[in-house]
N, C-alpha and C positions, 0 to 999 in steps of 0.2 A: 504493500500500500504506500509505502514513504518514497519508495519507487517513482510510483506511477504520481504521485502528488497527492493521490484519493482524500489526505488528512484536509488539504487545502482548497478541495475542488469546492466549488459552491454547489455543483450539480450533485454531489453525493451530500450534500450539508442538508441542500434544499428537501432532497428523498428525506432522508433521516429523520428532520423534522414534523416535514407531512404526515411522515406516521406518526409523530406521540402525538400531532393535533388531533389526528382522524381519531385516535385511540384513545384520548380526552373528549372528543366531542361522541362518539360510539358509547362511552361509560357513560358521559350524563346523561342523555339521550334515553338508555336502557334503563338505568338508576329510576328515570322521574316514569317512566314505563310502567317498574314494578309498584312503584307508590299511589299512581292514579290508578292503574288496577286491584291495586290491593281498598284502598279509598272506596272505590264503585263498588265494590264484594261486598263493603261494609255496610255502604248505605242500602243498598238491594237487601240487605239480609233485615236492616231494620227497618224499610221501606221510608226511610227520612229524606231523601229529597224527593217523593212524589207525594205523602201525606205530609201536611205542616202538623204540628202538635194542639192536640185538641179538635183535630178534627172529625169527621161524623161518617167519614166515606169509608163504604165499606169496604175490606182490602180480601175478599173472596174467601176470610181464615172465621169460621165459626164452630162452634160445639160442635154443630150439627154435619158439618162440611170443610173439611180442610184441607181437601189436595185442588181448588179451583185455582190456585196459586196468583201470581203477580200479573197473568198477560191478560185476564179479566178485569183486573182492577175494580171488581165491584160489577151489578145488573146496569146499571145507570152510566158507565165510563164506559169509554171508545175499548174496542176488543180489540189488541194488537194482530195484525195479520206474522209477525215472525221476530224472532230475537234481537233483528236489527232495526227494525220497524220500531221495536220498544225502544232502543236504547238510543237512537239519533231523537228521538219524540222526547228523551227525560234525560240524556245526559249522552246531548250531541259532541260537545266540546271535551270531555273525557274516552267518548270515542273516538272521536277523530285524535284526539292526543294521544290514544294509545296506537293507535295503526299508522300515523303519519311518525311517532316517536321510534317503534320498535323496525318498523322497514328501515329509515333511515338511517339508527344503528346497524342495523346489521349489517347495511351497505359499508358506511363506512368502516364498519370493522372487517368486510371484506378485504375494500381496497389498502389500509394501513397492512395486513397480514398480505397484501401483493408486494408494496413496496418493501415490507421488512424482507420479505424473502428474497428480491431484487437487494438490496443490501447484504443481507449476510452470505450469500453465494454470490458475490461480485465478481470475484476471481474465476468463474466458472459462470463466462458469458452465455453462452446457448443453454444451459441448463435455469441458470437463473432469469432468462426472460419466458421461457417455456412453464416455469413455475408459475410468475406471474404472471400471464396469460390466461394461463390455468383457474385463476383465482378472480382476476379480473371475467373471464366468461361466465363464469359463476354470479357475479356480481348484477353485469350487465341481463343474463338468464332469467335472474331472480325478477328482474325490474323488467323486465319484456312479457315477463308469466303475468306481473300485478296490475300491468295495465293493460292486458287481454285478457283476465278475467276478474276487471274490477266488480266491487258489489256495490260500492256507491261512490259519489264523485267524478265518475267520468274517468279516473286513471290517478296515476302519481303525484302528476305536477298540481292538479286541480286539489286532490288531497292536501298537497301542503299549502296551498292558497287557501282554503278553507280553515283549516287548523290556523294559519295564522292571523285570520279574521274572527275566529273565537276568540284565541288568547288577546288578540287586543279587547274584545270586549270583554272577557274578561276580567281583563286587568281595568278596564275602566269603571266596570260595574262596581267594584271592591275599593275602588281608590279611599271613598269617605271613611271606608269601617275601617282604617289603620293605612300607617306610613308601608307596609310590607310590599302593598302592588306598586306603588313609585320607585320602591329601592328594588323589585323585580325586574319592574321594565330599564332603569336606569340600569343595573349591571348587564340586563341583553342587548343594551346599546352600546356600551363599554368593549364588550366582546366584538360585537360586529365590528366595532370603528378599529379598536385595536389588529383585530385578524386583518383587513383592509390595508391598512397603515405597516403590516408586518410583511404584504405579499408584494406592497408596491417595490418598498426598501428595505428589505432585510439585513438586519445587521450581523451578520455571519465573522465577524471581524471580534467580534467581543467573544466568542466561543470556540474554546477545545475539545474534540471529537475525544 
């Protein structure tokens, strides 16, 4: 490597990197995944964000009868036609965050596990671009399956246009009840400005491999 320069190259600096970001942005991505999923189990189980408390509706669980379950919602509530049907109807923005969160990890934990392998087999050019190829088709496979047989949204790109049309509302719905949604939105801006700011001009000069 001290050879060829590889310690100094910027084009192996620049790879390098891209993986721990892909590999930082793939972990929070999956991270907030398991939390809004685990969230939605919770409230489904105590039916808390579709009856408010003290309410009269009946949720289909009586002495008398008690496997009419949640997709009845009661004689008088809309009969959900299917499990998706339910869940875009009461907790569209948790779905869509978890299916625009968890594809997108996975992609990029695809692509970081190309380039790391593209790195660590450097010295073994045809095999290391074979690898990641390998990983990259995988990648791009996965994303050509999602948007031929999307279930809602129209496809990928429409998915995360949507998702991030929630999370602003969102975040704007919550701003009064507490400073959290401001200092949420303010560090996803932080982020985007700074990755922006890091791809124009990277500073590779300050760092040893």
């Amino acid at each position: 490597d001290n050879e060829h320069g590889i310690h100094h190259s910027k084009r192996w600096r620049t790879l390098r990197y891209s993986y721990l970001l892909l590999m930082v942005l793939a972990f929070s991505l999956e991270t907030f995944t398991i939390f809004v999923a685990t969230q939605v189990l919770t409230q489904l189980a105590t039916a808390q964000s579709m009856v408010p408390v003290g309410s009269n509706l009946d949720l289909g669980i009586d002495d008398e009868n008690v496997s009419r379950g949640f997709f009845t919602m009661g004689a008088k509530e809309e009969v959900h036609l299917s499990m998706i049907d339910f869940l875009i109807k009461n907790f569209e923005f948790e779905y869509a965050t978890c299916r625009c969160h968890f594809v997108t990890g996975l992609l990029c934990f695809t692509v970081a596990t190309a380039l790391r392998v593209r790195y660590a087999m450097r010295k073994y050019s045809d095999l290391s671009m074979s690898a990641m190829c390998c990983l990259l088709t995988v990648a791009t496979g996965m994303l050509t399956y999602t948007n031929a047989n999307t279930i809602t949204y129209g496809g990928y790109l429409n998915l995360v246009k949507r998702q991030l049309e929630l999370s602003v509302n969102f975040l704007k719905a919550r701003m009064r009840s507490g400073p959290l949604s401001i200092v949420t939105a303010f560090f996803g801006c932080l982020t985007l400005i700074y990755a922006i700011l890091g791809s124009i001009s990277p500073e590779f000069a300050y760092f040893e491999l």
